[in-house]
TORKOL-4160 file (C-alpha; in steps of 0.2 Angstrom, whole numbers, padded with zeros to 4 digits, m for minus):
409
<pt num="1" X="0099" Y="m0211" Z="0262"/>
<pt num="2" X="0085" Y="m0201" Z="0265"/>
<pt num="3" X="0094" Y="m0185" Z="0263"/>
<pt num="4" X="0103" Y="m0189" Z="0247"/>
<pt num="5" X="0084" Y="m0194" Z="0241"/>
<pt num="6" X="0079" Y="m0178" Z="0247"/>
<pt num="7" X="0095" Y="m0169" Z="0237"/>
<pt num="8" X="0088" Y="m0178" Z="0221"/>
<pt num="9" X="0071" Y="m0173" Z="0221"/>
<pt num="10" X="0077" Y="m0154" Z="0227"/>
<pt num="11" X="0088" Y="m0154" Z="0212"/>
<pt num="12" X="0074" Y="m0162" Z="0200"/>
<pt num="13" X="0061" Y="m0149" Z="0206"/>
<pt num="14" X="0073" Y="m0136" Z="0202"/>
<pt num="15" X="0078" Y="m0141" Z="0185"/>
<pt num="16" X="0060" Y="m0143" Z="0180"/>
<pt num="17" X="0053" Y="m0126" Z="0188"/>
<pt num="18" X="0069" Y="m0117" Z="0177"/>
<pt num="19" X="0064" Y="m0127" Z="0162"/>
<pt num="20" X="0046" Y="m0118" Z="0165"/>
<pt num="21" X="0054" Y="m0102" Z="0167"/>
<pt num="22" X="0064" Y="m0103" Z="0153"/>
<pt num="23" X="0050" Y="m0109" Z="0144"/>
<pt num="24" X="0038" Y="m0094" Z="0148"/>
<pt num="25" X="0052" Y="m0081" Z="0147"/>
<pt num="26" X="0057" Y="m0087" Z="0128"/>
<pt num="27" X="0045" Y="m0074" Z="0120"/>
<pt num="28" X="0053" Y="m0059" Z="0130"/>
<pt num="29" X="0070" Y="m0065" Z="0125"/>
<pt num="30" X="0066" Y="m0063" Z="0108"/>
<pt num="31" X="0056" Y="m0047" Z="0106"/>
<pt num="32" X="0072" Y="m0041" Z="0117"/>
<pt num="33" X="0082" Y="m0049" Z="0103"/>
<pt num="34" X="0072" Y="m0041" Z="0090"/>
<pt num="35" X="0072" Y="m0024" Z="0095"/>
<pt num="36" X="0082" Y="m0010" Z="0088"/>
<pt num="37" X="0087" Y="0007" Z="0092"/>
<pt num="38" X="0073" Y="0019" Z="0083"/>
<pt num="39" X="0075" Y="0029" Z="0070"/>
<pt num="40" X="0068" Y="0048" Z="0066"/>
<pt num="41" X="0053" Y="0048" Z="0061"/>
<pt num="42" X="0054" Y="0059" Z="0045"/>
<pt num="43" X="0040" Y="0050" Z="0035"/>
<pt num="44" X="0022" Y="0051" Z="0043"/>
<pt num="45" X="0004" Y="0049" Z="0043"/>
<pt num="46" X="m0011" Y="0039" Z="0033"/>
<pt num="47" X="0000" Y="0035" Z="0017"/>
<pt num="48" X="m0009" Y="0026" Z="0006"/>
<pt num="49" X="0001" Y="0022" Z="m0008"/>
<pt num="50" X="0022" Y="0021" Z="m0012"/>
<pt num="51" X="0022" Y="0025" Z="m0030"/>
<pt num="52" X="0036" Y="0020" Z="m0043"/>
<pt num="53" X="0042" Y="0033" Z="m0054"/>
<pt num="54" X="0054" Y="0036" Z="m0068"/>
<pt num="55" X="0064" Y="0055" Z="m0069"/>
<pt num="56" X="0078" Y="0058" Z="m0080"/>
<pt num="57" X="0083" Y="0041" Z="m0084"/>
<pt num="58" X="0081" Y="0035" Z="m0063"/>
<pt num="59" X="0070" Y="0024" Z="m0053"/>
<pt num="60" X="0061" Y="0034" Z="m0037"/>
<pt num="61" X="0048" Y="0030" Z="m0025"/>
<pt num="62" X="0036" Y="0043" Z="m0022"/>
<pt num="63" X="0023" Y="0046" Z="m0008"/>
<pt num="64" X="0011" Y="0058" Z="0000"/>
<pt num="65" X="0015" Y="0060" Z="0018"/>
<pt num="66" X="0017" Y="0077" Z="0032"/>
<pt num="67" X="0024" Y="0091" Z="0022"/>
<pt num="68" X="0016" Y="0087" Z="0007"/>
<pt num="69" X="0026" Y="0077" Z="m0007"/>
<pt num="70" X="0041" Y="0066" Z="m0004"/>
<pt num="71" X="0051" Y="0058" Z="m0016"/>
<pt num="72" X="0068" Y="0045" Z="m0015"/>
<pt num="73" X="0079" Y="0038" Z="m0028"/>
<pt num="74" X="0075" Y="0019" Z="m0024"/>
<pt num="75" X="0093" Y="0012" Z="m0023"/>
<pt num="76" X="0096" Y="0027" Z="m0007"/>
<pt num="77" X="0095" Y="0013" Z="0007"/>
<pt num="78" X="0099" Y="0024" Z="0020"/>
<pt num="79" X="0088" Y="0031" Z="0034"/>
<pt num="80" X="0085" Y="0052" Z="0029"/>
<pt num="81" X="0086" Y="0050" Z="0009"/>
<pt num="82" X="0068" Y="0056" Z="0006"/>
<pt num="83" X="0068" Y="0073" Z="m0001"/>
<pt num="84" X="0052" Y="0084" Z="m0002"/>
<pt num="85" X="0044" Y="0093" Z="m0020"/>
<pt num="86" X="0033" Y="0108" Z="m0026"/>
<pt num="87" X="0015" Y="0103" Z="m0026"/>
<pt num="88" X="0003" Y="0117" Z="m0034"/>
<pt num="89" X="m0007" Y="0120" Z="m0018"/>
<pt num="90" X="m0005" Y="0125" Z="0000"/>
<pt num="91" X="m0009" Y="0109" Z="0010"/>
<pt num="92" X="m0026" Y="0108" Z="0020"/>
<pt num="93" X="m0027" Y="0120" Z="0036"/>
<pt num="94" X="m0042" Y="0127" Z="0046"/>
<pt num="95" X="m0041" Y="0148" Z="0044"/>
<pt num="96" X="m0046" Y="0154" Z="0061"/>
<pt num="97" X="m0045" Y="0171" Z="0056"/>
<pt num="98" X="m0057" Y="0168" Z="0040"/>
<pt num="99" X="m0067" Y="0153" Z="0049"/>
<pt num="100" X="m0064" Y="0141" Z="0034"/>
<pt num="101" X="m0054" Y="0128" Z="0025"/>
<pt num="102" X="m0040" Y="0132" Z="0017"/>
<pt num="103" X="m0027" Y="0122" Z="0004"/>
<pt num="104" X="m0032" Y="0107" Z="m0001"/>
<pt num="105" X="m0026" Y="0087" Z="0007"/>
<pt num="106" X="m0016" Y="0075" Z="m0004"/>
<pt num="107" X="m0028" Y="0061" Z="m0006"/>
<pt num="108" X="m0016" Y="0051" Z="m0018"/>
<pt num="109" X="0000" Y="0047" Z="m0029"/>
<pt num="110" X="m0001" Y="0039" Z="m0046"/>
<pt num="111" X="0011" Y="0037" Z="m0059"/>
<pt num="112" X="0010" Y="0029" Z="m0077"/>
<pt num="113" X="0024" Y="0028" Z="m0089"/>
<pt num="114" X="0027" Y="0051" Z="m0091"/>
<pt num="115" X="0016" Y="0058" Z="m0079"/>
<pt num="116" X="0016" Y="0058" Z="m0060"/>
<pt num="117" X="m0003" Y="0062" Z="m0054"/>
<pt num="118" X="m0008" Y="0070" Z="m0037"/>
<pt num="119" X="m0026" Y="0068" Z="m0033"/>
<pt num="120" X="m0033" Y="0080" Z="m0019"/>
<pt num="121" X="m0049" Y="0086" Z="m0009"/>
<pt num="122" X="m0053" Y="0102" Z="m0004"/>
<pt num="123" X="m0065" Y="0105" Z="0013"/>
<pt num="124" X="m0080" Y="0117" Z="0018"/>
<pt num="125" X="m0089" Y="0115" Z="0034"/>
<pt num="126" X="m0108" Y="0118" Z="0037"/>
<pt num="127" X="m0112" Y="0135" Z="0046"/>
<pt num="128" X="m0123" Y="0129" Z="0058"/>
<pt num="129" X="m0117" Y="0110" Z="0064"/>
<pt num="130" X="m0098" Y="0116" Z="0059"/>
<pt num="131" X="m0098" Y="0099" Z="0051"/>
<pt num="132" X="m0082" Y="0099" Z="0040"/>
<pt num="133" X="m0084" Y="0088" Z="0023"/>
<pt num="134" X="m0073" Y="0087" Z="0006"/>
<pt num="135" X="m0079" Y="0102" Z="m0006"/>
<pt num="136" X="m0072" Y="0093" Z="m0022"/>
<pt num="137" X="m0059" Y="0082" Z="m0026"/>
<pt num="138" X="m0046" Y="0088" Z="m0037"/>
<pt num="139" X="m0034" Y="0081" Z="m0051"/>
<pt num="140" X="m0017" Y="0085" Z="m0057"/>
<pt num="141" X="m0003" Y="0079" Z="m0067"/>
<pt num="142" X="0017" Y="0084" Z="m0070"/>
<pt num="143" X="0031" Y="0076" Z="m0080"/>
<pt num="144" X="0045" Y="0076" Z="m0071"/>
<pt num="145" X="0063" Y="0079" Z="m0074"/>
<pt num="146" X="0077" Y="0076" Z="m0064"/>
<pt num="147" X="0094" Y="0086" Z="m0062"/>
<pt num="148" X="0105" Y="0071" Z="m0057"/>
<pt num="149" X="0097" Y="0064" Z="m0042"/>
<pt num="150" X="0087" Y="0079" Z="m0039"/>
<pt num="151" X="0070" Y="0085" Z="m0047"/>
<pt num="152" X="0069" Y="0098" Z="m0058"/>
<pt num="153" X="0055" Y="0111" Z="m0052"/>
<pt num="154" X="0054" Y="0117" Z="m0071"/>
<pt num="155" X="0037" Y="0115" Z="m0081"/>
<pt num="156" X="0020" Y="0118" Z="m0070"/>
<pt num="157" X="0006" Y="0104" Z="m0063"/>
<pt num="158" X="m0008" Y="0104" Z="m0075"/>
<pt num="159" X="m0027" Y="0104" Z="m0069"/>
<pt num="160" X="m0034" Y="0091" Z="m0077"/>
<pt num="161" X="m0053" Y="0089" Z="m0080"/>
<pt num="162" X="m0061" Y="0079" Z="m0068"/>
<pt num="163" X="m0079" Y="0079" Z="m0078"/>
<pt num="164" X="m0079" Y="0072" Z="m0095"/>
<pt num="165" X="m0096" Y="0074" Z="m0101"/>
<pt num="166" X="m0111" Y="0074" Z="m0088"/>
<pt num="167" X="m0100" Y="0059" Z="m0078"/>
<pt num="168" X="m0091" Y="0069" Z="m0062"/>
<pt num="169" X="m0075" Y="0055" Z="m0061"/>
<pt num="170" X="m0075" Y="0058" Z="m0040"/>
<pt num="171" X="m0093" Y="0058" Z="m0037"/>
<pt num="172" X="m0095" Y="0063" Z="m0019"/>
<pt num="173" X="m0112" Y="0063" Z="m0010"/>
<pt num="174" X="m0123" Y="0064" Z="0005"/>
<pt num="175" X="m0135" Y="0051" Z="0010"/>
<pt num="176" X="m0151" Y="0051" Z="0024"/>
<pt num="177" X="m0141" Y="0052" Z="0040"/>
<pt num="178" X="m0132" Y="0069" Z="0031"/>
<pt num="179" X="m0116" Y="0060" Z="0031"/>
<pt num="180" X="m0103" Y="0061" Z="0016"/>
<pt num="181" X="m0097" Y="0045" Z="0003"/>
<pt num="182" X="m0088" Y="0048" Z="m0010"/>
<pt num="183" X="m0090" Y="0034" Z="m0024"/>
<pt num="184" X="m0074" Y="0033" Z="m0035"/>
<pt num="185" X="m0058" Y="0022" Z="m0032"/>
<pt num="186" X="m0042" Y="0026" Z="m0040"/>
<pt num="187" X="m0029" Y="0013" Z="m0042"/>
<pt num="188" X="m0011" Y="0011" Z="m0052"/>
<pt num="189" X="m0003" Y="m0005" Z="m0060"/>
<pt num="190" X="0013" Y="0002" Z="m0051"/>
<pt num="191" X="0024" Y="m0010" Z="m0060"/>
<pt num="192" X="0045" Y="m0009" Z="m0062"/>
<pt num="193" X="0046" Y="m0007" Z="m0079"/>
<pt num="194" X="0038" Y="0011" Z="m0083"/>
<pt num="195" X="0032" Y="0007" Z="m0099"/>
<pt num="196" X="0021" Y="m0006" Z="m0091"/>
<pt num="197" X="0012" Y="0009" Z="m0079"/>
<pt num="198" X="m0005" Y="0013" Z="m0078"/>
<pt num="199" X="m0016" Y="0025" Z="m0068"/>
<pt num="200" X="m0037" Y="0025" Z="m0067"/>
<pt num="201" X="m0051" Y="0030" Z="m0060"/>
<pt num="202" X="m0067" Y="0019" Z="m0055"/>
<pt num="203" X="m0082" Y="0031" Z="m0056"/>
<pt num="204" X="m0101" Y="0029" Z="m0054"/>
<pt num="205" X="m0111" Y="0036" Z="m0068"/>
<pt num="206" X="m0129" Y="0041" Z="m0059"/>
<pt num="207" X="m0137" Y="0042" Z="m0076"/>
<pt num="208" X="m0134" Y="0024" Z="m0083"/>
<pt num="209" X="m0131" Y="0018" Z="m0065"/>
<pt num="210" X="m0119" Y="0009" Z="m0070"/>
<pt num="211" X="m0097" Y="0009" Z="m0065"/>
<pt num="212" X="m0086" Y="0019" Z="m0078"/>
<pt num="213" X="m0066" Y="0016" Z="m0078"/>
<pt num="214" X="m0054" Y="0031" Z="m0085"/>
<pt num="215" X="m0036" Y="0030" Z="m0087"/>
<pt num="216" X="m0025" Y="0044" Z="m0083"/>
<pt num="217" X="m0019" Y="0052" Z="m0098"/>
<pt num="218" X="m0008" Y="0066" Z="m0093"/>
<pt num="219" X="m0014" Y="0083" Z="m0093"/>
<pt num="220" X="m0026" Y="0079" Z="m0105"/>
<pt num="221" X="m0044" Y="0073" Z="m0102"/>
<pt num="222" X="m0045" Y="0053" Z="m0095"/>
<pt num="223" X="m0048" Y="0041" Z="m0109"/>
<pt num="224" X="m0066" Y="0031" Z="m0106"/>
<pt num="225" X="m0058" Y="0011" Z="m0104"/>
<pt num="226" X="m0074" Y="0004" Z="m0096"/>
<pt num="227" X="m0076" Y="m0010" Z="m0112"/>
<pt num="228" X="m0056" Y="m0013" Z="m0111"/>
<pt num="229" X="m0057" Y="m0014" Z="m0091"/>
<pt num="230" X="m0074" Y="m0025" Z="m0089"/>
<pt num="231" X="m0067" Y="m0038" Z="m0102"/>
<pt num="232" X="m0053" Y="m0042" Z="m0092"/>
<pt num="233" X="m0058" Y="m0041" Z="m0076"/>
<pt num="234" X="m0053" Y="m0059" Z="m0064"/>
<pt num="235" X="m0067" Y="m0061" Z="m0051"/>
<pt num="236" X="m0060" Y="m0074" Z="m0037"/>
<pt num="237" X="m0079" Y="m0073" Z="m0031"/>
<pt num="238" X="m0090" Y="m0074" Z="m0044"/>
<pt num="239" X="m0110" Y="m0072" Z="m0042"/>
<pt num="240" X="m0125" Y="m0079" Z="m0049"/>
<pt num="241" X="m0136" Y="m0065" Z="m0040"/>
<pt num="242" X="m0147" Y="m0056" Z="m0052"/>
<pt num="243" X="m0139" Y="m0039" Z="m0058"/>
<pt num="244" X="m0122" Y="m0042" Z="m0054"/>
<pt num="245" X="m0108" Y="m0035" Z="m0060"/>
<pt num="246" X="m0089" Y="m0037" Z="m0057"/>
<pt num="247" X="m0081" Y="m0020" Z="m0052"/>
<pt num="248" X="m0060" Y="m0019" Z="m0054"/>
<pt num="249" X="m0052" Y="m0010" Z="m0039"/>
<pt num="250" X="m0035" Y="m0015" Z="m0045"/>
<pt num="251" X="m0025" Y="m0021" Z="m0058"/>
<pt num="252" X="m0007" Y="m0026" Z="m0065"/>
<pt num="253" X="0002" Y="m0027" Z="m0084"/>
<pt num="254" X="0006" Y="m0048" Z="m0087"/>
<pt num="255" X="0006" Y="m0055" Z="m0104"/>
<pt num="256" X="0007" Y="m0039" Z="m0114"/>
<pt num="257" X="m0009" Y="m0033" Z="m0106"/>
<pt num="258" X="m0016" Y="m0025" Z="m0091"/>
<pt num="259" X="m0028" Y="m0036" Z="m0079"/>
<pt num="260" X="m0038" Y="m0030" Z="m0067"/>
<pt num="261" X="m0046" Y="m0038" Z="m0051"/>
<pt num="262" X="m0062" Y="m0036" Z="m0040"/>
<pt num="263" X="m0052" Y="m0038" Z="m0025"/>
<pt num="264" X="m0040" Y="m0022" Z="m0019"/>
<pt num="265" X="m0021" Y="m0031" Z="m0018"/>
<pt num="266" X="m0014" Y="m0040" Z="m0031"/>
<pt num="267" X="0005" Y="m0038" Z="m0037"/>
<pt num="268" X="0017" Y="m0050" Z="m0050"/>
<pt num="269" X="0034" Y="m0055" Z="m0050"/>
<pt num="270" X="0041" Y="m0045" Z="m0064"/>
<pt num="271" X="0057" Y="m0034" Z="m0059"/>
<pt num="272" X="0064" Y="m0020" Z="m0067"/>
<pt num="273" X="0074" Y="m0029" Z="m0081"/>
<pt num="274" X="0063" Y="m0047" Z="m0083"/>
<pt num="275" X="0046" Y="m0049" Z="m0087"/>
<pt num="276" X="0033" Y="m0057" Z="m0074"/>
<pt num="277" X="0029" Y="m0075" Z="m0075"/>
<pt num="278" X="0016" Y="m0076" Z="m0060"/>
<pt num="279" X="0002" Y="m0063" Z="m0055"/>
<pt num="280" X="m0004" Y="m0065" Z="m0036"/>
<pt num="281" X="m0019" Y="m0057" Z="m0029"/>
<pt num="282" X="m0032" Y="m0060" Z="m0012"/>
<pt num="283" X="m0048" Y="m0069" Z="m0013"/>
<pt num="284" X="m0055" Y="m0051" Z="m0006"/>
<pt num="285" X="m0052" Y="m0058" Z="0013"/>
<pt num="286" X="m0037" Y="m0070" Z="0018"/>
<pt num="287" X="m0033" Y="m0083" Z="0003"/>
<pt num="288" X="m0017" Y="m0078" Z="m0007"/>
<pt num="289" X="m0022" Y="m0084" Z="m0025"/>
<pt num="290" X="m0008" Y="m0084" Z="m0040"/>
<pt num="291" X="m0008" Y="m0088" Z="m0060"/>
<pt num="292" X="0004" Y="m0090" Z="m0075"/>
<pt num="293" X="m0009" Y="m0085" Z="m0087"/>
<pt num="294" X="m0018" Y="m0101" Z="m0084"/>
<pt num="295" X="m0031" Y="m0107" Z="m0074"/>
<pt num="296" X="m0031" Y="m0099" Z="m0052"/>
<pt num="297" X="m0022" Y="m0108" Z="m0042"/>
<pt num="298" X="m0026" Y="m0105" Z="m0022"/>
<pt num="299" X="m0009" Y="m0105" Z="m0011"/>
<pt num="300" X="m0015" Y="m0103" Z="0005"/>
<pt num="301" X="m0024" Y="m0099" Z="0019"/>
<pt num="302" X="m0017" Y="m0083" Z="0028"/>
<pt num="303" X="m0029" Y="m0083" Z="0043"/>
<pt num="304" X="m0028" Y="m0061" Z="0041"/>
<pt num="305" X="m0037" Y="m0051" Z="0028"/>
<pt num="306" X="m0025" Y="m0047" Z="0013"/>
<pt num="307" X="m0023" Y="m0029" Z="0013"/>
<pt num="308" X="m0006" Y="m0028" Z="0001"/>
<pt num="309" X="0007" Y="m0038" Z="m0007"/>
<pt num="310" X="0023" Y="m0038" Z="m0013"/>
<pt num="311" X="0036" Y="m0049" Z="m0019"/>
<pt num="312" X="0057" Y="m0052" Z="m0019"/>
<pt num="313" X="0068" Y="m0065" Z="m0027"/>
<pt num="314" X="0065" Y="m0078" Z="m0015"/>
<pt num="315" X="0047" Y="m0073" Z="m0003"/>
<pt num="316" X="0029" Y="m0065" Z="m0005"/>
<pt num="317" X="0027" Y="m0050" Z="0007"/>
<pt num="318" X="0009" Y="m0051" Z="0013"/>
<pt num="319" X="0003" Y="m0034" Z="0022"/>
<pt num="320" X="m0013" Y="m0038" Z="0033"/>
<pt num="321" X="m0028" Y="m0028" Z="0040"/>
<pt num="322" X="m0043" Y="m0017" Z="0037"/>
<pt num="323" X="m0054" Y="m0002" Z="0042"/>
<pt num="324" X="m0067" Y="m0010" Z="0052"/>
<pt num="325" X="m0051" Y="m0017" Z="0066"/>
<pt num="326" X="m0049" Y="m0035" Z="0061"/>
<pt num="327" X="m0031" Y="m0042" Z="0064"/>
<pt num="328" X="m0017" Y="m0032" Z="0056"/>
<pt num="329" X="0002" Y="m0036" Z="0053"/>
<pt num="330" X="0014" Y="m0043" Z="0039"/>
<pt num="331" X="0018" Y="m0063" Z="0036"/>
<pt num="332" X="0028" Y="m0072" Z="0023"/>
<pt num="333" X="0028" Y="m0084" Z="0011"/>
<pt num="334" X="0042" Y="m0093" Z="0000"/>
<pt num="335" X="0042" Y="m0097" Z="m0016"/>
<pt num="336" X="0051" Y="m0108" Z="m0030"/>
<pt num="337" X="0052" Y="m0100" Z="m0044"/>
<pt num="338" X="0036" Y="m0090" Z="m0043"/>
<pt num="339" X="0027" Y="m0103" Z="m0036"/>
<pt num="340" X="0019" Y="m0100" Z="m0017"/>
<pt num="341" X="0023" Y="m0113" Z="m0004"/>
<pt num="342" X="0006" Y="m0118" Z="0005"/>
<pt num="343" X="0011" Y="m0112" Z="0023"/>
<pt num="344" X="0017" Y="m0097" Z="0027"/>
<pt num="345" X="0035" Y="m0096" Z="0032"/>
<pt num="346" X="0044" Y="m0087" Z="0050"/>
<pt num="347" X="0052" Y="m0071" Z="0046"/>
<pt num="348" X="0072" Y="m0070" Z="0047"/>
<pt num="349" X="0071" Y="m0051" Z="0051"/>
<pt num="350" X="0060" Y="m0041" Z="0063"/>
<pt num="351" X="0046" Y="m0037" Z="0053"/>
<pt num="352" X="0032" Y="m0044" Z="0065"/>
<pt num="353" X="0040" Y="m0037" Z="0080"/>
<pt num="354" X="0039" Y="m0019" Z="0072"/>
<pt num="355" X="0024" Y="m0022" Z="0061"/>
<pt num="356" X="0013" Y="m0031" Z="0073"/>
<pt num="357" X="m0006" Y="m0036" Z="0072"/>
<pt num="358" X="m0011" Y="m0019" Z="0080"/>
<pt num="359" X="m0008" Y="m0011" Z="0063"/>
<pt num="360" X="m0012" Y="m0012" Z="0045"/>
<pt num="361" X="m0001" Y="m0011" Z="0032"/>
<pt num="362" X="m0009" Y="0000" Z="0018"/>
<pt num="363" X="0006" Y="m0004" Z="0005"/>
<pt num="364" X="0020" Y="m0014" Z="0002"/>
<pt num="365" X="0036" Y="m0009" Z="m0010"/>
<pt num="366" X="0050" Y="m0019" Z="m0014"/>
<pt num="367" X="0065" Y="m0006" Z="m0022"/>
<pt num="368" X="0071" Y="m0023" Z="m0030"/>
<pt num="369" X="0061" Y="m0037" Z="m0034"/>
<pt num="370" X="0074" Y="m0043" Z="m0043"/>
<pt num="371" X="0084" Y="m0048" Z="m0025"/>
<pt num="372" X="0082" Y="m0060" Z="m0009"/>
<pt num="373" X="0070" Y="m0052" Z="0004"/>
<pt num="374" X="0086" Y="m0050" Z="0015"/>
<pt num="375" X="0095" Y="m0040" Z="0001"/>
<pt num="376" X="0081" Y="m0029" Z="m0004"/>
<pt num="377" X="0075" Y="m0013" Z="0000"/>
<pt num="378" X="0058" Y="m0013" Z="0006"/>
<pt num="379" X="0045" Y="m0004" Z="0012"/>
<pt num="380" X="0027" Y="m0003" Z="0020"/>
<pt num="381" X="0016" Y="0009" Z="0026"/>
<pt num="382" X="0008" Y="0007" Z="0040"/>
<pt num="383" X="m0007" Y="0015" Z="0052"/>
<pt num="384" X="m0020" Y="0008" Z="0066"/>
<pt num="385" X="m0028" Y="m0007" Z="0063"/>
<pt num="386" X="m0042" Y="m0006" Z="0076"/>
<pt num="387" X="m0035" Y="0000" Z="0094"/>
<pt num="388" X="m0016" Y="0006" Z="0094"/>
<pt num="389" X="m0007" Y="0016" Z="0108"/>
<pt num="390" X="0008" Y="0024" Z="0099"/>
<pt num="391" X="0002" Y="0041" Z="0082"/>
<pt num="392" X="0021" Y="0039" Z="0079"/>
<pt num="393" X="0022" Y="0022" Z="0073"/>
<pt num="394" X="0009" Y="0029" Z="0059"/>
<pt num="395" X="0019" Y="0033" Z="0041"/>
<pt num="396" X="0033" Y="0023" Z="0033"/>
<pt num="397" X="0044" Y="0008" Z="0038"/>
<pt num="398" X="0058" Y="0001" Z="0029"/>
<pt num="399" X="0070" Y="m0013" Z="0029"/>
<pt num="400" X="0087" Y="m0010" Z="0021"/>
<pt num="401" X="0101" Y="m0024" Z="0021"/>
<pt num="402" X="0114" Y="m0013" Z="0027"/>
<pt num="403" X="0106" Y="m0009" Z="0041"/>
<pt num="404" X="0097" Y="m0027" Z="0041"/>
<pt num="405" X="0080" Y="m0023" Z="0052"/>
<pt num="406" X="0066" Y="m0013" Z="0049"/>
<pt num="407" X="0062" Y="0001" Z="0057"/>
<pt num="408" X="0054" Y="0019" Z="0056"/>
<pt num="409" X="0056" Y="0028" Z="0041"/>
């Protein structure tokens, strides 16, 4: 009796202590599960915006990566489809022979409904510290044709003016400790339909002291919108302070109109044939807010500053992170019919085991909002999120359904 009581207990200890194990071990399996054979990286560094654009009667994307300026008709949803195009500088190296810069650095790619814009810095350094720092900040813009799937290198990038009477639209300058700011932000609409695009600049006019906005308007000089811009602008955080003033730093086309934000991600639901119903944007930090037209509605919590968003059929991509190193990463959320659930929801892909909390996503792209998450072709770009232990994770990520996981573009 004894030893059959001893048999039992034996037997019980064992099942327990495997139940533990299995337990412990469950998160290994399924980053095991997750993982996927890498791709070649073609698409890299600090990419701060994926561009939609429209060339010969096609829908691209558009980028500024290594090599310069990339390009990709969206519907190619295969790994290697990103073709490179003329850009009307050398890019940014340091002449050893000359001691100085030379080229200049693709700072950013904007597009409205003709033109594709391509905003740069040039760099001199200091003679006596060897202190390198942006010269001047340089604008141009090109309409684009395409030759099938290819784009056409006829026409030429046109300078465009970059002071419009004594305002400079990319102020840059150097404060006590001799360090360099600049003081402008660019940002896009970057909607599907192309007649819905817009590009602009947020300046800061010294004189007035007071912010200016400019829209893009092809090679000719930016049109001054500061009275169309402040009179639409939706502040989730309004204040009472003395002297404050709301300042846009982005914006999307709903309801026949463009409508900006104070806070840098906001995105809607339209697609490329429908019109959008919902807008969604951050509270600035980690609240996902959304509106028909009407009153703000908060949808959740996110627990992770809101760096980017975009949206498919049947989910919100949320990208996460900033510059200062708080957590990074992507989440989820469903919605029905537009409208946000108020939890977020687990991923059916691998998208948190590639995109993990080490990185921030500094844009999200969906090739076709008008499909499920797991039938679009979507894209984020990525870099380091405070500490991060692998330069070649930094540059472009995609999902394709095909292939169904995301991985390095």
């Amino acid at each position: 009796m004894k030893k059959n009581a001893l048999r039992k207990i034996t037997a019980s200890l064992f099942i327990i202590s495997t139940l533990a194990f299995t337990g412990c071990q469950q998160a290994i399996y399924e980053a095991i599960r997750e993982d996927v054979e890498p791709e070649k990286a073609t698409v890299s560094g600090n990419i701060g915006a994926i561009t939609r654009y429209t060339a010969g009667g096609n829908e691209y994307l558009v980028l500024a990566a290594n090599e310069g300026l990339k390009y990709k008709q969206k519907d190619k949803n295969s790994h290697g489809e990103w073709k490179g195009y003329g850009i009307p500088f050398e890019l940014h190296h340091y002449d050893f022979n000359s001691s100085s810069h030379a080229g200049q650095q693709i700072l950013s790619v904007l597009a409205d409904s003709t033109y594709l814009y391509i905003i740069s810095a040039s760099y001199g350094h200091t003679s006596i510290e060897g202190s390198s720092y942006p010269s001047s900040i340089n604008l141009y813009a090109k309409s684009i044709s395409a030759n099938g799937t290819d784009w056409s290198s006829a026409g030429s990038w046109a300078s465009v003016p970059t002071k419009i009477g004594d305002i400079q639209l990319f102020p840059i300058y150097v404060d006590s400790d001799e360090v360099f700011h600049s003081d402008f932000r660019v940002f896009q609409t970057n909607a599907p339909k192309k007649e819905h695009r817009a590009a602009f600049v947020r300046t800061y006019d010294y004189t007035n002291k007071v912010y200016k906005y400019f829209r893009l308007n092809g090679a000719d000089t930016p049109a001054d919108v500061t009275t169309d811009v402040e009179a639409a602008i939706i502040d989730p955080n309004p204040s009472s302070a003395a002297n404050y003033k709301a300042t846009a730093l982005s914006a999307v086309w709903f309801g026949g109109a463009i409508k900006y934000f104070t806070t840098p991600a906001a995105t809607t639901n339209e697609t490329y044939t429908d019109e959008a119903s919902y807008y969604y944007y951050s509270n600035g930090d980690t609240r996902l807010l959304y509106s028909n037209g009407g009153a703000p509605v908060e949808a959740l919590n996110t627990d992770a500053v809101i760096s980017a968003l975009a949206t498919t059929a049947d989910s919100i991509l949320i990208g996460h992170g900033k510059a200062n190193g708080a957590e990074g990463g992507i989440s989820r959320v469903l919605h029905t019919n537009g409208v946000p659930a108020n939890s977020k929801a687990n991923f059916e892909t691998n998208a948190e085991f590639q995109i993990t909390k080490a990185y921030m996503v500094m844009a999200l792209v969906n090739a076709s909002p008008e499909k499920t998450e797991k039938e679009s072709g979507l894209y984020a770009a990525i870099t380091f999120s405070g500490s991060a232990d692998n330069f070649d994770n930094i540059g472009l990520w995609s999902y394709y359904p095909g292939r169904g996981n995301w991985n390095r573009e």
